[in-house]
MARBA-303394 format. One record per atom (N, C-alpha, C, O): y, x, z; atom name; residue number from 0; residue in one letter. Coordinates in pm, whole numbers, plus 50000, padded with zeros to 5 digits. Each point is the difference from the previous one (the first is absolute). Layout:
BEGIN
FIRO       Y       X       Z   atom     n   res
FIRO       Y       X       Z     CA   NUM     a
...
! end
This chain:
BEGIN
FIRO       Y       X       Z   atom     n   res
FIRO   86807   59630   57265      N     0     x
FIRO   50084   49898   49940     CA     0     x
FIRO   49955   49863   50050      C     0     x
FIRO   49881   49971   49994      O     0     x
FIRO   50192   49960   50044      N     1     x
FIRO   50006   49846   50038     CA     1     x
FIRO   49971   49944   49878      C     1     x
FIRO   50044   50045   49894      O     1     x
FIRO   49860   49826   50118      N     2     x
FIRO   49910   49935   49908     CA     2     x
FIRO   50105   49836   50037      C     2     x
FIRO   50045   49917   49921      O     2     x
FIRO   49962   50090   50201      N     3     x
FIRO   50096   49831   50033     CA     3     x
FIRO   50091   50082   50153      C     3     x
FIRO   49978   50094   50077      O     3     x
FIRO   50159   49772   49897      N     4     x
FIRO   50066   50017   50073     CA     4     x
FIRO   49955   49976   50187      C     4     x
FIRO   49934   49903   50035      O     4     x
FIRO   50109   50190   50053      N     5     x
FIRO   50011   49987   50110     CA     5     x
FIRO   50008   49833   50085      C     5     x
FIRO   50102   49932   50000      O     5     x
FIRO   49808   50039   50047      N     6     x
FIRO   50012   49827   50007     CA     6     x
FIRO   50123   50015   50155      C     6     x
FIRO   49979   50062   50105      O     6     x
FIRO   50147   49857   49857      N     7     x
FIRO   50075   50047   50142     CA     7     x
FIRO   49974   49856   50111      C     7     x
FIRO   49974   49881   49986      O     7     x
FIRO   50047   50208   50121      N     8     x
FIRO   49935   49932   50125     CA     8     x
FIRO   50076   49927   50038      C     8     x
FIRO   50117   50037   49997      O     8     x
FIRO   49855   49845   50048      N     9     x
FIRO   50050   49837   50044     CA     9     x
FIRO   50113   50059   50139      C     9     x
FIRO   49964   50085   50081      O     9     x
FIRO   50162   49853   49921      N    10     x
FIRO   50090   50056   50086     CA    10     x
FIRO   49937   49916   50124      C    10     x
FIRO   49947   49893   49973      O    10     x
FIRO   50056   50160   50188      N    11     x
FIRO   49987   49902   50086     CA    11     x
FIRO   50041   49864   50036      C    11     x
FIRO   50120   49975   50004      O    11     x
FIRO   49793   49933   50022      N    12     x
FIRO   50077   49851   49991     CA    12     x
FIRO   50109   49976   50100      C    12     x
FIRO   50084   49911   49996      O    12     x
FIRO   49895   50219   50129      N    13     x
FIRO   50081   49965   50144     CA    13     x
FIRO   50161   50118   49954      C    13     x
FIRO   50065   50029   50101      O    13     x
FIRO   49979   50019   49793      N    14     x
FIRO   50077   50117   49952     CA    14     x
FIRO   50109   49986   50054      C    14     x
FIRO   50032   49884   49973      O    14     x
FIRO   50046   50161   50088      N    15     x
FIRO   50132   49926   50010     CA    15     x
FIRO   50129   50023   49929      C    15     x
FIRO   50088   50001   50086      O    15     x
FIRO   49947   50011   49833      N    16     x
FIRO   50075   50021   49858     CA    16     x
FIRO   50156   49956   50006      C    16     x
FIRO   50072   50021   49903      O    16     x
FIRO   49982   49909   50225      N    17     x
FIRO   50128   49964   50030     CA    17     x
FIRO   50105   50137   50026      C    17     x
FIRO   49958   50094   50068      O    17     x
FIRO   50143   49907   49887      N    18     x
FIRO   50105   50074   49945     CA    18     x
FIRO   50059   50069   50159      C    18     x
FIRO   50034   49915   50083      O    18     x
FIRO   49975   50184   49945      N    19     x
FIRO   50076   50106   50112     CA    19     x
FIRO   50072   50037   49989      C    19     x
FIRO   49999   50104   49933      O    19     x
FIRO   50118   49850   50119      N    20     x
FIRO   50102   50151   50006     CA    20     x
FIRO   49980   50109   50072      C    20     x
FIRO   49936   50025   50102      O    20     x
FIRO   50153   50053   49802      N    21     x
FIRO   49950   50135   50030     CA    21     x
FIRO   50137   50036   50169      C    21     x
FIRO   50122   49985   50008      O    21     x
FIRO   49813   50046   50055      N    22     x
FIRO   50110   50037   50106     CA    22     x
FIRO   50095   50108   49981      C    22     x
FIRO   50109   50003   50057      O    22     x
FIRO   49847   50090   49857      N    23     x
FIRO   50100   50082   49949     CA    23     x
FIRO   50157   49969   49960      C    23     x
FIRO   50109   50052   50027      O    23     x
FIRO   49847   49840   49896      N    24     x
FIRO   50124   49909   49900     CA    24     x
FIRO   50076   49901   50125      C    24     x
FIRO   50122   49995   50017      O    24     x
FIRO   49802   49949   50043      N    25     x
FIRO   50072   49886   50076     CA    25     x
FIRO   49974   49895   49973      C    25     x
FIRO   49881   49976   49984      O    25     x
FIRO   50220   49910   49999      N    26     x
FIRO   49947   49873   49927     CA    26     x
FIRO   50181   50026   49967      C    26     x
FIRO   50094   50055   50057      O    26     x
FIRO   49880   49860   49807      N    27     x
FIRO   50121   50010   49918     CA    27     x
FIRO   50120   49959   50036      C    27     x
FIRO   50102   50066   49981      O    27     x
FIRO   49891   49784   50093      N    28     x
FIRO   50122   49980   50057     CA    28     x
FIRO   50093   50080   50090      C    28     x
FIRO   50123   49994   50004      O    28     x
FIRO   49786   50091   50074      N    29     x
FIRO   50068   50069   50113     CA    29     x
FIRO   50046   50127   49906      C    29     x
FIRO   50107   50058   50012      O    29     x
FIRO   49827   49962   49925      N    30     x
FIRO   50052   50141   49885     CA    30     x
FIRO   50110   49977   49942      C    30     x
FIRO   50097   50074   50013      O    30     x
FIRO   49902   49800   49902      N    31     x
FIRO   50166   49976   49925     CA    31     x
FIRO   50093   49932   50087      C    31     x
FIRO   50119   49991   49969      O    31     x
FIRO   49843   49968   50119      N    32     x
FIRO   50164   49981   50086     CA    32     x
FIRO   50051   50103   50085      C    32     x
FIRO   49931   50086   50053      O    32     x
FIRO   50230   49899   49962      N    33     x
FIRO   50017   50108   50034     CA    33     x
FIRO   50108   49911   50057      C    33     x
FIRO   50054   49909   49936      O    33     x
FIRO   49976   50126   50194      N    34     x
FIRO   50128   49973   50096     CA    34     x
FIRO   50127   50012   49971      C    34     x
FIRO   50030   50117   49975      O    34     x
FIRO   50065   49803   50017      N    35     x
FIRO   50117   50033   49971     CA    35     x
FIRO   50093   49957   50095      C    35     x
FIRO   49957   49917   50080      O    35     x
FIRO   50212   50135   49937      N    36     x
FIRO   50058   49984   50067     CA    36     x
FIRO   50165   49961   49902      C    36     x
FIRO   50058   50093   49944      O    36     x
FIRO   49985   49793   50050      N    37     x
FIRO   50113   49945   49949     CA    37     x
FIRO   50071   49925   50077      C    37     x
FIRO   49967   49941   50103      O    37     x
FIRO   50163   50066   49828      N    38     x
FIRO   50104   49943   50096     CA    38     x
FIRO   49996   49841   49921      C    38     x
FIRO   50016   49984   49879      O    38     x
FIRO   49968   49942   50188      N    39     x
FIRO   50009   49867   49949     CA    39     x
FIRO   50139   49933   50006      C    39     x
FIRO   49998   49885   49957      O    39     x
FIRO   50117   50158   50084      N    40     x
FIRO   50135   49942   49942     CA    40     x
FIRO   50006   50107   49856      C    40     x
FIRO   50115   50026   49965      O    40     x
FIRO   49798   50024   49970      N    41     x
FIRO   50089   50096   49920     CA    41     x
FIRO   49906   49935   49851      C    41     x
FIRO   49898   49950   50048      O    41     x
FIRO   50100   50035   49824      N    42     x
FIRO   49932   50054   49910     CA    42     x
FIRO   49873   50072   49998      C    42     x
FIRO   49979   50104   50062      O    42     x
FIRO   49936   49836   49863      N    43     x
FIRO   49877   50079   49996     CA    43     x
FIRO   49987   50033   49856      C    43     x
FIRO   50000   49921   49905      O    43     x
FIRO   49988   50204   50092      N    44     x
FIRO   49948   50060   49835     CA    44     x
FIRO   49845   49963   49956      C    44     x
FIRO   49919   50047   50079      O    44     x
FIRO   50021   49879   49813      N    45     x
FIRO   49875   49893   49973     CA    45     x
FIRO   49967   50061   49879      C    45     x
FIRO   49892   49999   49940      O    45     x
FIRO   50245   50071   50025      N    46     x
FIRO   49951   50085   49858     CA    46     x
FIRO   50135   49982   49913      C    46     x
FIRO   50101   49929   50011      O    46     x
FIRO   49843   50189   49877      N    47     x
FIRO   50139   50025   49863     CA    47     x
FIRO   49883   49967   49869      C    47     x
FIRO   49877   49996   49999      O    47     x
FIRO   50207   49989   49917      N    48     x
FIRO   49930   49946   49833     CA    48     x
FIRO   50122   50051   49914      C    48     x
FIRO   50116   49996   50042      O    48     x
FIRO   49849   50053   49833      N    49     x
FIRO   50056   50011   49896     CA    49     x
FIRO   50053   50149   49976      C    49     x
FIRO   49998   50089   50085      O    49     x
FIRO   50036   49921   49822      N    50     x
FIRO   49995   50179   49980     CA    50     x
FIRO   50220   50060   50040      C    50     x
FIRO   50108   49946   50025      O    50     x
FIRO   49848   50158   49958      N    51     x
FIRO   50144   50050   50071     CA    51     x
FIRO   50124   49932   50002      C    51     x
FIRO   50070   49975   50098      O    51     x
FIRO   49951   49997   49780      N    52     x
FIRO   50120   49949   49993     CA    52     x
FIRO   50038   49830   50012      C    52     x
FIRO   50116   49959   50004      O    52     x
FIRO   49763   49954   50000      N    53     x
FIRO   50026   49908   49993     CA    53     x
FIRO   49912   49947   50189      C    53     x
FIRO   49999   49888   50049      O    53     x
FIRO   49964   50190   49985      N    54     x
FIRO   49963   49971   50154     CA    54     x
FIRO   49969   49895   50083      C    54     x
FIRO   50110   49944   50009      O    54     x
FIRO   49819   49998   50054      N    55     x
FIRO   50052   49834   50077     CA    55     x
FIRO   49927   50046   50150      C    55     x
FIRO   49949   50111   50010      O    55     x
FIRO   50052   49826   50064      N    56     x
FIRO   49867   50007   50136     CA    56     x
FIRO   49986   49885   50061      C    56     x
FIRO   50056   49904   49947      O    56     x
FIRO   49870   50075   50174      N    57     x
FIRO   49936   49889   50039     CA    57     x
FIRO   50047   50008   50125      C    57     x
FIRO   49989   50118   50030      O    57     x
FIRO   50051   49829   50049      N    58     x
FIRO   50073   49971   50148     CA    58     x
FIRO   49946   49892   50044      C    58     x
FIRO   49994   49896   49935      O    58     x
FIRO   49946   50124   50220      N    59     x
FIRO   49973   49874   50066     CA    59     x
FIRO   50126   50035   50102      C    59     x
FIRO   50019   50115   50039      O    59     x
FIRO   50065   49773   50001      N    60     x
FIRO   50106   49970   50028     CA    60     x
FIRO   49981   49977   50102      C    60     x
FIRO   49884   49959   50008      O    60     x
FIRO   50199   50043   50156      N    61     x
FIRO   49991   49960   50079     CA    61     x
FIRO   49915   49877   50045      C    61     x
FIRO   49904   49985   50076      O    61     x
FIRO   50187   49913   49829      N    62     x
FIRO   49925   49849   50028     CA    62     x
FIRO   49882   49985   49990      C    62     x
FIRO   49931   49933   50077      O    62     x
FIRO   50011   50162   49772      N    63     x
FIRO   49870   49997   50022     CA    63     x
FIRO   49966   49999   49850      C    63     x
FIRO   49900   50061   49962      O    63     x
FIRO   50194   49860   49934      N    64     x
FIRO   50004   50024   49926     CA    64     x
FIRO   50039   50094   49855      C    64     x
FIRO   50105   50056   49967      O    64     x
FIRO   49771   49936   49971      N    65     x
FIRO   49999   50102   49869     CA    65     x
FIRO   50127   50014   49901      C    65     x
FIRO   50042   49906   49933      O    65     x
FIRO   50000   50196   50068      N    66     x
FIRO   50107   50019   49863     CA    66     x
FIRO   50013   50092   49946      C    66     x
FIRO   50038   50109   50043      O    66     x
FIRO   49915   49845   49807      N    67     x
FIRO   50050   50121   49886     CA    67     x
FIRO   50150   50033   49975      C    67     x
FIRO   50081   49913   49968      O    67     x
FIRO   49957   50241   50050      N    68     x
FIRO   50130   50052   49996     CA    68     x
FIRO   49997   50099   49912      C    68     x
FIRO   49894   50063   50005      O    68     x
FIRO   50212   49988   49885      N    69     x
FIRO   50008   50080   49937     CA    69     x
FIRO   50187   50043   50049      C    69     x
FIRO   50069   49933   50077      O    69     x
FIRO   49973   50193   49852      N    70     x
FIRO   50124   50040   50027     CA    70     x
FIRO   50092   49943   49976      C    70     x
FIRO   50012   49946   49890      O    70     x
FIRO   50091   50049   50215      N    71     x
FIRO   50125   49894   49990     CA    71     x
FIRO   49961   49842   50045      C    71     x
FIRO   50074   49905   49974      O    71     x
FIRO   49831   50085   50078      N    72     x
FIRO   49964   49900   50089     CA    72     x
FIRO   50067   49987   50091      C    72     x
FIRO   50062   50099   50040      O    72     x
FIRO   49950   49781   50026      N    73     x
FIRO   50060   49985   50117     CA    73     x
FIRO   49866   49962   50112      C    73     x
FIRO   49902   49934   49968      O    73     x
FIRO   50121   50121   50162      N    74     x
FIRO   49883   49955   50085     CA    74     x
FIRO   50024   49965   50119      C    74     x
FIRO   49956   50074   50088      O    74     x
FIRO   50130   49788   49960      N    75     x
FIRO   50084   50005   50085     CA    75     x
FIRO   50124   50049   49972      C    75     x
FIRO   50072   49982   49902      O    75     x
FIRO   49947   50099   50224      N    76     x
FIRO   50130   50030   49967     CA    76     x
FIRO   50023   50128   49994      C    76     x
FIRO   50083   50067   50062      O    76     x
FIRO   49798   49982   49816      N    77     x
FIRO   49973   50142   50003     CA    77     x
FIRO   49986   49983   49826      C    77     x
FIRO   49990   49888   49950      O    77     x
FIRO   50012   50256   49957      N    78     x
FIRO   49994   49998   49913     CA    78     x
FIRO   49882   50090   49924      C    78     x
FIRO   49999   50104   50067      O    78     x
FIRO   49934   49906   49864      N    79     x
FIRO   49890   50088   49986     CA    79     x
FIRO   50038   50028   49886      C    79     x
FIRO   50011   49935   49896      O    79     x
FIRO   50023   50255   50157      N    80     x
FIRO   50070   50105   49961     CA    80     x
FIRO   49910   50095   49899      C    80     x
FIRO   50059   50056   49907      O    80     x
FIRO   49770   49965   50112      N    81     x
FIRO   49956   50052   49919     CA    81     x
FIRO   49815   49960   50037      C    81     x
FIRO   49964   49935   50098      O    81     x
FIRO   49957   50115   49811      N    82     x
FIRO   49882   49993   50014     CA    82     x
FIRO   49898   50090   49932      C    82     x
FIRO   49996   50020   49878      O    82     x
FIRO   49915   50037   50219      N    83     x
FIRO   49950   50111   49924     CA    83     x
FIRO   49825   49941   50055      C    83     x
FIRO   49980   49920   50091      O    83     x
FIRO   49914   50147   49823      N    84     x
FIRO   49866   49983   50071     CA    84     x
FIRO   49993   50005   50117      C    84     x
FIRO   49935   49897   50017      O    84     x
FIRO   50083   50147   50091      N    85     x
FIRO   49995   49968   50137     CA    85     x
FIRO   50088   49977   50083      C    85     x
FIRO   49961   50030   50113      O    85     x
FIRO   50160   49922   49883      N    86     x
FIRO   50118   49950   50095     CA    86     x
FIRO   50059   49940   49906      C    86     x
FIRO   49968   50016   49882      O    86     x
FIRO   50190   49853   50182      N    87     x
FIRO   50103   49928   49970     CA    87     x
FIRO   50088   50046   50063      C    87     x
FIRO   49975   50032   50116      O    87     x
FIRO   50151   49987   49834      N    88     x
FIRO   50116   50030   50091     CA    88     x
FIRO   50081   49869   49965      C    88     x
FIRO   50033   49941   49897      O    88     x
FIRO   49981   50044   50222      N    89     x
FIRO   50116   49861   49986     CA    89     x
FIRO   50166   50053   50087      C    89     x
FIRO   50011   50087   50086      O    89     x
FIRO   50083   49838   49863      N    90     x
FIRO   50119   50035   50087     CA    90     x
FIRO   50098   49906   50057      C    90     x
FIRO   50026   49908   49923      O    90     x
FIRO   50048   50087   50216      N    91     x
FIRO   50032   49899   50032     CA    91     x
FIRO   50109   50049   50045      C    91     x
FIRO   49977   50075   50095      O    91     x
FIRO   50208   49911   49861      N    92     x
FIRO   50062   50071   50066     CA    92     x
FIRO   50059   50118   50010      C    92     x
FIRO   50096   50036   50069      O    92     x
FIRO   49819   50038   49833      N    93     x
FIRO   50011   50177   50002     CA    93     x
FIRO   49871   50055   50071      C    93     x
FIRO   49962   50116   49983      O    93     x
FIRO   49987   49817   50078      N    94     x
FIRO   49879   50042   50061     CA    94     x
FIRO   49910   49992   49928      C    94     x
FIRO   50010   49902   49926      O    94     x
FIRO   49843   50197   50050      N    95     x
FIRO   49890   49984   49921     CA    95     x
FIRO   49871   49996   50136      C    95     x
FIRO   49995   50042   50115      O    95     x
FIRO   49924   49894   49805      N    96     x
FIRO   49866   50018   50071     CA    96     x
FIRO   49889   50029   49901      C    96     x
FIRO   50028   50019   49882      O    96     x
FIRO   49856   49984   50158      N    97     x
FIRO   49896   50042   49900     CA    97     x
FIRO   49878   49875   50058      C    97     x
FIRO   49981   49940   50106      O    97     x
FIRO   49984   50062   49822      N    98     x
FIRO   49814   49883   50011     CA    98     x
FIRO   49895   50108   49929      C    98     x
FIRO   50025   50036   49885      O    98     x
FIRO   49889   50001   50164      N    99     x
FIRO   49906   50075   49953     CA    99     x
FIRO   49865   49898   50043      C    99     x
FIRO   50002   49903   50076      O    99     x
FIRO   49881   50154   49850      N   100     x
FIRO   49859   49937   50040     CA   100     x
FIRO   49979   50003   50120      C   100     x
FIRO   50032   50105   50056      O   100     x
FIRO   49891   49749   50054      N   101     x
FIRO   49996   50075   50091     CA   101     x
FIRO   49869   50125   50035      C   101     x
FIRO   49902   50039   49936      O   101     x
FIRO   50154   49995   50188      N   102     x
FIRO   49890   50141   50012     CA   102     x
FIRO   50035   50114   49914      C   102     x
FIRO   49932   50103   49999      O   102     x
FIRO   50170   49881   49931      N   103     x
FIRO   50063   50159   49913     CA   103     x
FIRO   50099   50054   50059      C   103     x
FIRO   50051   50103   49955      O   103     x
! end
């Protein structure tokens, strides 16, 4: 039986204790980006909010600018026909198109 605790030993003064990545992992930036390929005259899907029936999403627009759209919007000279968690259908004409995330 131990009478006193273990006296612990002084760490080296020269230690070098600065943080490594592990090469396994990568380094983070190169891990979460990911390449994409979009048509820049078209709509970009940025995201959807709100639950089924009341729906909206996020569009970066040709110009460049951000707009919140929900159904029966007008977007141009297109109309946005429906919205679900991952795509917008808009219609122009009789014609439909779709906007999905890009990379989906």
């Amino acid at each position: 039986m131990l009478k006193t605790s273990l006296r612990p030993q002084m760490r080296p003064a020269k230690l070098d204790t600065s943080p490594r990545p592990d090469p396994a992992v990568g380094d983070a930036a190169t891990t979460a980006t990911v390449e994409m390929q979009y048509d820049p005259t078209a709509p970009l899907l940025l995201g959807t909010y709100g639950a089924d029936r009341d729906r909206g999403a996020i569009l970066r627009l040709p110009d460049g600018a951000i707009s919140k759209v929900t159904v029966g919007d007008d977007l141009g000279d297109e109309k946005v026909l429906a919205i679900s968690e991952t795509f917008v259908t808009v219609a122009r004409k009789g014609a439909t198109r779709r906007f999905t995330f890009p990379g989906a």
